[in-house]
C-alpha positions in Angstrom: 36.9 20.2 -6.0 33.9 17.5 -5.7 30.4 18.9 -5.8 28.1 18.9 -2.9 26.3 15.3 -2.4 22.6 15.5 -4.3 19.4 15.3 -1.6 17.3 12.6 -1.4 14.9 14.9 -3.7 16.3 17.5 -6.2 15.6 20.7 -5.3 14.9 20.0 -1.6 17.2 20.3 1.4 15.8 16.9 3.3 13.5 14.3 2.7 10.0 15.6 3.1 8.5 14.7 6.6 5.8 12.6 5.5 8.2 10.5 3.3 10.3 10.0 6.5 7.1 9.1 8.0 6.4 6.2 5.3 9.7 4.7 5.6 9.6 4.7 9.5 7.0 2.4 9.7 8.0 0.3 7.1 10.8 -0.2 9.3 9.3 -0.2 12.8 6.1 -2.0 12.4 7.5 -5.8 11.6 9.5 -4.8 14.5 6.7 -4.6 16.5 6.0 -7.9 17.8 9.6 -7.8 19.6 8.8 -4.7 21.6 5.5 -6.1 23.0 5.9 -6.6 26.8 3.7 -9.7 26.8 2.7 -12.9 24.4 0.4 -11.3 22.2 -1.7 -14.7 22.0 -1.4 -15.4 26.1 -3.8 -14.4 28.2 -2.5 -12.5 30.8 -5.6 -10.9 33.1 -8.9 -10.8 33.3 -11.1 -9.5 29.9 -12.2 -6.2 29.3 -9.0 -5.1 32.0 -9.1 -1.0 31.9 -5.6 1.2 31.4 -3.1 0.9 34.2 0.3 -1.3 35.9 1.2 -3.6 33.7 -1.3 -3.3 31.2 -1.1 0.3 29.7 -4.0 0.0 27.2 -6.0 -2.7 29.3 -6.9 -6.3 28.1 -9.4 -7.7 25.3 -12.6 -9.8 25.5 -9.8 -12.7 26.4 -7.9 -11.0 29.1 -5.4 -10.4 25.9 -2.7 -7.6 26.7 -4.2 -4.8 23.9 -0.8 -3.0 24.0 1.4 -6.3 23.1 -1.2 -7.1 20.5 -1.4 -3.7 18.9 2.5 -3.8 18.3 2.5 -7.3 16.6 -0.6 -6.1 15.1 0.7 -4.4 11.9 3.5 -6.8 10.7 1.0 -9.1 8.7 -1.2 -6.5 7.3 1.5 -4.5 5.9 3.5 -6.9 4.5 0.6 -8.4 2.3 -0.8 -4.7 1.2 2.8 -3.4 0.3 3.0 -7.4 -1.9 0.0 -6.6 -3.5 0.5 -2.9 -3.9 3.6 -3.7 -5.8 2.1 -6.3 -7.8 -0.4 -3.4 -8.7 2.0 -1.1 -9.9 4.2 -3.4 -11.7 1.5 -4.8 -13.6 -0.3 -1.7 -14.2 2.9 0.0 -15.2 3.9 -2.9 -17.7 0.8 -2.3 -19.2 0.4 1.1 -19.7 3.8 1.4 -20.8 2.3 -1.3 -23.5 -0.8 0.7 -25.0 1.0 4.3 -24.4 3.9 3.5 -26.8 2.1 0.9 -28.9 -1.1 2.8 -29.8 -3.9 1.5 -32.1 -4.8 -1.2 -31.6 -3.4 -2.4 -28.3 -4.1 1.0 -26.6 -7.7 0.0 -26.8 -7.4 -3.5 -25.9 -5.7 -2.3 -22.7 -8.8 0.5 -22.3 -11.4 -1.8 -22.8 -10.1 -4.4 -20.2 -9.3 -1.8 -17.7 -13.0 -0.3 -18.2 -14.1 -4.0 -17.7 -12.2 -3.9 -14.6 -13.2 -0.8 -13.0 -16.6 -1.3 -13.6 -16.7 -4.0 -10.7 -16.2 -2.5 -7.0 -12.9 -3.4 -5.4 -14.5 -5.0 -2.1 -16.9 -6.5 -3.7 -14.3 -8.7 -6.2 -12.2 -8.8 -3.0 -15.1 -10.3 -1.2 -15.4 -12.9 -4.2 -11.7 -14.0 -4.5 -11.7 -14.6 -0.8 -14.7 -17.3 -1.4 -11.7 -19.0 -3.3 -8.4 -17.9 -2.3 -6.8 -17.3 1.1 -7.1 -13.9 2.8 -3.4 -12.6 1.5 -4.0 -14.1 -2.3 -7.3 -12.5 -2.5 -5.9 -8.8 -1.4 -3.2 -9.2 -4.1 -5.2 -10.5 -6.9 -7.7 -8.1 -5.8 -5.6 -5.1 -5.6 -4.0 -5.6 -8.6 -7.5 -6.2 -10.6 -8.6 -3.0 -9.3 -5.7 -1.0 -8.9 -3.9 -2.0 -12.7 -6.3 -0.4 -14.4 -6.1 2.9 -12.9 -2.1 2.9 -12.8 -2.4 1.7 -16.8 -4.2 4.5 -18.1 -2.4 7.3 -16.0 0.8 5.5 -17.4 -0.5 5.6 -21.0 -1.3 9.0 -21.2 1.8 10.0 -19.9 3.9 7.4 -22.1 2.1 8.4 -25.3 3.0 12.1 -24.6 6.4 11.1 -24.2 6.9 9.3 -27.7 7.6 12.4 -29.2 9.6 14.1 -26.6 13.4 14.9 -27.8 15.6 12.0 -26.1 13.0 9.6 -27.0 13.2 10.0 -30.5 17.1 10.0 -30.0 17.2 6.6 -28.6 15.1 5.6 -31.8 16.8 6.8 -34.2 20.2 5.5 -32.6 18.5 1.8 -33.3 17.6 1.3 -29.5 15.2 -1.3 -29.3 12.0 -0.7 -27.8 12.2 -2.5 -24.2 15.3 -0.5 -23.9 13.6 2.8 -25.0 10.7 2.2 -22.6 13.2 1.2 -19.5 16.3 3.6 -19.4 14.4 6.6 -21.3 10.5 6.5 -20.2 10.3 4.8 -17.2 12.3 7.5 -15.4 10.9 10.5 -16.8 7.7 8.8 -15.1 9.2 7.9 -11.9 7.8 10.8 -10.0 4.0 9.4 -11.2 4.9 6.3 -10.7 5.8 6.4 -7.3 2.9 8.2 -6.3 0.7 6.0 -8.2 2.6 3.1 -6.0 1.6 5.1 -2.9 -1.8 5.1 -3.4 -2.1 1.8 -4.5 -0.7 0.8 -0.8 -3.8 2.4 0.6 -6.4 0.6 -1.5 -4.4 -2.7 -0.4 -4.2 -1.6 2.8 -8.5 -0.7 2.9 -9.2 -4.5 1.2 -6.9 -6.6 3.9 -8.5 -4.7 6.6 -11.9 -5.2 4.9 -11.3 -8.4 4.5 -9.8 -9.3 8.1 -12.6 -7.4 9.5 -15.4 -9.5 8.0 -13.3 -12.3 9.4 -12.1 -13.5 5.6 -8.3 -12.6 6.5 -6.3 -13.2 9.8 -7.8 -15.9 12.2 -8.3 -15.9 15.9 -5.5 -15.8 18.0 -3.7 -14.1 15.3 -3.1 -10.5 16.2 -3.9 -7.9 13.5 -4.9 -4.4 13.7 -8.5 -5.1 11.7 -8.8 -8.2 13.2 -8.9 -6.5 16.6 -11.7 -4.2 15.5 -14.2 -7.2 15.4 -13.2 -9.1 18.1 -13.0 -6.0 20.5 -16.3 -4.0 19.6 -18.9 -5.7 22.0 -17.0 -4.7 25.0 -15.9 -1.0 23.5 -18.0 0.6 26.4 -15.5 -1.6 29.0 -12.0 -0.7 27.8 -12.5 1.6 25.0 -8.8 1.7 24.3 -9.4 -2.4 23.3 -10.7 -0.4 20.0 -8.9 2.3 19.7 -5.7 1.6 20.0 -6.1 -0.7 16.9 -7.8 1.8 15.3 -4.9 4.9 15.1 -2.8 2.9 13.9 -4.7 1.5 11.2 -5.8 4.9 9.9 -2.6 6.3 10.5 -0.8 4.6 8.2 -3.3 4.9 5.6 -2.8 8.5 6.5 0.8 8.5 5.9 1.1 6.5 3.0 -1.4 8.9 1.2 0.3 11.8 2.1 3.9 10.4 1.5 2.6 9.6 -2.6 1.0 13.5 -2.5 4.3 14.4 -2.0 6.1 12.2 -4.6 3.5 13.8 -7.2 4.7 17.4 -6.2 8.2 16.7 -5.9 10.7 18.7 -7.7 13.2 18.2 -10.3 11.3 14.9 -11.5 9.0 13.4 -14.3 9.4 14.5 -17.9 
């Protein structure tokens, strides 16, 4: 007689909603752009259009359709702040797994360069890597300068507590080397933290590329891109409001979602240590 299948989280019937939610528009916003009725680079009416026929959310300050542009809006924007949001995690993950099992004197080599780190605002070194890099390298590097840091010493704590936990100290003493200790017997009692940890880092990289598009250090005209759209469309918001809006709820909505969907990795249960 087989067992029933395992859910998606132990202990739950179903995937929570808002981690359906997450993966939904991972999946549907690089489809966007193939939904949009209209060239979201074309001009297509006159600018500042209001809501109606063919033009649902009215045109831009270029006669732009805002509907076609709002679709193929999120596909770039995403894509660089889940890059550097991974990049963040691994990295800060690598090294808290470091100084948490190492101690000493690494532990407060990895301290003193994340309080190094945190000490310098996140837009404000974004801000300074995009005088060198292009928009996309600057949200990663920046991400990961800001965000490491804060995934490293949440990893350490947890790591160091987990040294002297029971199947730890089995996989020493059966001669396991240490990578393998740290990979198939700490990482996943962290996994839980990690992934919300991971969730949260997608919102600060999602904040800096929007940042940074919206001071005009990211995307360029005719690109579309939700933040992008802010700037270019705020002189005329009293025309077609929805020119502002409808960039706008999306853009906060998946920072919304994201946020809640690594809430609920942190409560989830059955995981962790």
């Amino acid at each position: 007689m087989t067992g029933a299948p395992r859910p998606f989280f132990p202990g739950a019937t179903r995937p929570p909603v808002s981690v359906i939610a997450a993966l939904v528009l991972l999946v549907c916003v690089p489809l966007g752009r193939y939904a949009a009725p209209h060239p979201p680079e074309r001009t297509v009416a006159a600018p500042w259009a209001l809501p109606g026929g063919r033009y649902p959310l009215g045109t831009d300050a270029l006669g732009r359709d805002v509907l076609s542009r709002v679709l193929a809006g999120g596909t770039q924007l995403l894509t660089v702040s889940l890059l550097a949001a991974l990049a963040a995690a691994v990295c800060g993950t690598g090294l808290g797994l470091a100084a948490g099992w190492s101690g000493d004197r690494t532990a407060r080599t990895v301290r003193a360069l994340c309080d190094l780190l945190l000490a310098v605002p996140a837009l404000v070194l974004a801000l300074v890597l995009a005088t060198a890099l292009p928009g996309a390298a600057a949200v990663v590097v920046a991400s990961v300068l800001a965000g490491a840091p804060l995934t490293a010493r949440v990893v350490a704590t947890q790591c160091a507590q987990l040294r002297g936990s029971g199947h730890v100290h089995a996989a020493v003493e059966r001669g396991e080397r240490t990578p393998a200790v740290l990979l198939y017997e700490v990482l996943p009692a962290l996994r839980r933290l990690v992934a919300a940890d991971a969730g949260l880092r997608l919102v600060t990289a999602l904040q800096i590329a929007a940042a940074l598009a919206v001071l005009g250090l990211g995307p360029q005209p005719p690109d579309p891109d939700w933040a992008l759209m802010l700037s270019e469309n705020l002189p005329g918001a009293a025309l077609n409001p929805w020119a502002l809006l409808a960039p706008a709820i999306p853009l906060a909505g998946c920072a919304w979602v994201f946020a809640a969907a690594a809430r609920t990795a942190a409560r989830a249960p059955g995981e962790g240590a």
